[in-house]
C-alpha positions in Angstrom: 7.7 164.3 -43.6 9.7 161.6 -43.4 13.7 161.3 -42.7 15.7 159.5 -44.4 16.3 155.7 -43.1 20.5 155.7 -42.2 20.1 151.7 -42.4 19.4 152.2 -46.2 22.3 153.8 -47.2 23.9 157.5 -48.2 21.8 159.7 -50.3 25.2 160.8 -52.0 25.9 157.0 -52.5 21.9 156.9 -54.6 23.0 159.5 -56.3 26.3 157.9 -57.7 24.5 154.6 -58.0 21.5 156.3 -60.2 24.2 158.6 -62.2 26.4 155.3 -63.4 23.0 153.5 -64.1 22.1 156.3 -66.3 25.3 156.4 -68.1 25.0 152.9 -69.0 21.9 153.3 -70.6 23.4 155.9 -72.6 26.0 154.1 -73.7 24.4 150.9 -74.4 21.9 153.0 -77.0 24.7 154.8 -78.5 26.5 151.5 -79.4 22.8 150.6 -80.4 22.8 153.5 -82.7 25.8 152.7 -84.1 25.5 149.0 -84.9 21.7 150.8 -86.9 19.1 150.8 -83.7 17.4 153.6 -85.1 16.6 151.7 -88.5 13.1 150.4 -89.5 13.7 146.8 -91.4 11.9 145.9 -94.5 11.4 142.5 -95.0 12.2 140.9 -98.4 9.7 138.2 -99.2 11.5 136.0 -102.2 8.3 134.1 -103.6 6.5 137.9 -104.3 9.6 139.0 -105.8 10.2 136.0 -108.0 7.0 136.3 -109.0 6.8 139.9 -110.5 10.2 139.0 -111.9 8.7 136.6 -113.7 5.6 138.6 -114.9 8.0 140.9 -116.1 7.8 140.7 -119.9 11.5 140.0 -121.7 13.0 143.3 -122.6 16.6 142.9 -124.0 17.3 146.0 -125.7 17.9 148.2 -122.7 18.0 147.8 -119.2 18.3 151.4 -118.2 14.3 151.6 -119.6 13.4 148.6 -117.9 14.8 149.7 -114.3 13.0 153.4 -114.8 9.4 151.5 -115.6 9.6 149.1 -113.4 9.9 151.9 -110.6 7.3 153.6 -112.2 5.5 150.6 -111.7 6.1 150.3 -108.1 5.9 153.7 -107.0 2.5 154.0 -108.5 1.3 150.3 -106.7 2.7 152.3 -103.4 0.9 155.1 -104.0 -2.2 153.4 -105.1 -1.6 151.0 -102.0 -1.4 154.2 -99.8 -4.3 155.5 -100.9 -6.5 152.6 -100.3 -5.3 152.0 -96.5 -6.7 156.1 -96.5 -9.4 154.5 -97.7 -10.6 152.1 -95.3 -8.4 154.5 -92.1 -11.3 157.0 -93.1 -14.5 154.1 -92.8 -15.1 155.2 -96.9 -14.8 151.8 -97.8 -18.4 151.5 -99.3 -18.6 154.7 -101.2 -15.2 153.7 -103.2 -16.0 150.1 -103.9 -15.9 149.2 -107.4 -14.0 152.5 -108.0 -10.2 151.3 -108.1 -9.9 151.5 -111.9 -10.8 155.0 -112.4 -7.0 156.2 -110.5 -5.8 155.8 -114.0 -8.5 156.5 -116.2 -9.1 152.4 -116.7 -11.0 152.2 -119.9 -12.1 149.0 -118.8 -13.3 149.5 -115.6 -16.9 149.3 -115.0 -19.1 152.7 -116.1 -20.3 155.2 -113.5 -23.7 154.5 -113.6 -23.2 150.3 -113.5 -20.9 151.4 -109.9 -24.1 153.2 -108.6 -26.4 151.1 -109.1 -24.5 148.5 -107.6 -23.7 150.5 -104.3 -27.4 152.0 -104.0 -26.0 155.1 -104.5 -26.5 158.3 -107.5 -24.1 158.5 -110.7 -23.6 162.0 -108.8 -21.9 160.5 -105.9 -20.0 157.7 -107.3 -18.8 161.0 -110.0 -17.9 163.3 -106.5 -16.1 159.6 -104.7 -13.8 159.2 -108.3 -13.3 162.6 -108.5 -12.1 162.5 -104.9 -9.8 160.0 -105.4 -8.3 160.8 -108.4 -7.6 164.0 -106.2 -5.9 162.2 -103.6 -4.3 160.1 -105.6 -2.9 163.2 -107.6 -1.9 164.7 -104.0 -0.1 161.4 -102.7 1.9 160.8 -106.1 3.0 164.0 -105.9 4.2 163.7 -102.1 5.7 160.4 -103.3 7.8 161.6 -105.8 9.3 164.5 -103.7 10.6 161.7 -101.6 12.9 161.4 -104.8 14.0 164.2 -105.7 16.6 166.6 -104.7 14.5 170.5 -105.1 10.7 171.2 -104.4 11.1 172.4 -108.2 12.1 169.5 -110.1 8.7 167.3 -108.9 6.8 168.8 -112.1 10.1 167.9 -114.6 10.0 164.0 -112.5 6.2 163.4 -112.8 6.4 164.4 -116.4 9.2 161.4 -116.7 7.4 159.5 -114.8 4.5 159.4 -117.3 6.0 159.0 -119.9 8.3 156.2 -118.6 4.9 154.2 -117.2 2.8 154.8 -120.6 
């Protein structure tokens, strides 16, 4: 065991030294709290907003319906976003190619057996992978929209709304 080094300096006068350095630190990152430290920033990017402002299609008669689809609109694309970066987290990114359209029942997306084919795959598995995904898709919607609201209770009464806002 080693004693202490009296050249160095007191252990009382460490002690002070390492108590003020501490206290510092506090309260730099409380005035960092306070001026919004803690706060993840979401960057704006004008050209993508311009641009879905101006694919938005003219709709003068009220604005309050307007605002509700358009965030029916985007918290849909979020979900459906979130649900394709599950996707490709999980390695799944073959088995759900080509299987995009069926989140929403797309009428015009291309038929079970036309998806199998082109993935080398059954019409059984491509039917189990949409299946799944309409699942998860239900699931994550779902979680979304209790983001939104105030009581576990009213998610049924908001995805009703929500339907019938984005239909």
């Amino acid at each position: 065991m080693q004693k202490a080094d009296r050249d160095r300096g007191k252990f009382r006068t460490f002690l002070l030294g390492s108590l003020k350095n501490f206290l510092v630190n506090e309260w730099k990152q409380a005035g960092r709290l306070k001026r919004g430290g803690g706060v993840e920033f979401v960057s704006i990017d004008a050209n993508v907003a311009e641009d879905r402002y101006a694919a938005e299609p003219a709709n003068e008669t009220n604005p309050d319906a307007a605002y509700e689809q358009r965030w029916a609109v985007t918290l849909i694309e979020q979900v459906l976003t979130a649900s394709a970066s599950g996707i490709q987290r999980r390695g799944q990114n073959p088995a759900f190619r080509g299987t995009e359209g069926f989140h929403l029942g797309d009428k015009s997306a291309a038929s079970y057996a036309e998806i199998a084919g082109h993935l080398n795959l059954t019409e059984g598995t491509v039917k189990v992978a949409v299946h799944r995904l309409r699942q998860r898709f239900r699931e994550l919607l779902r979680a979304e929209v209790a983001h939104t609201v105030a009581r576990p209770e009213d998610i049924d009464g908001e995805l009703r709304h929500l339907i019938s806002v984005a239909s």
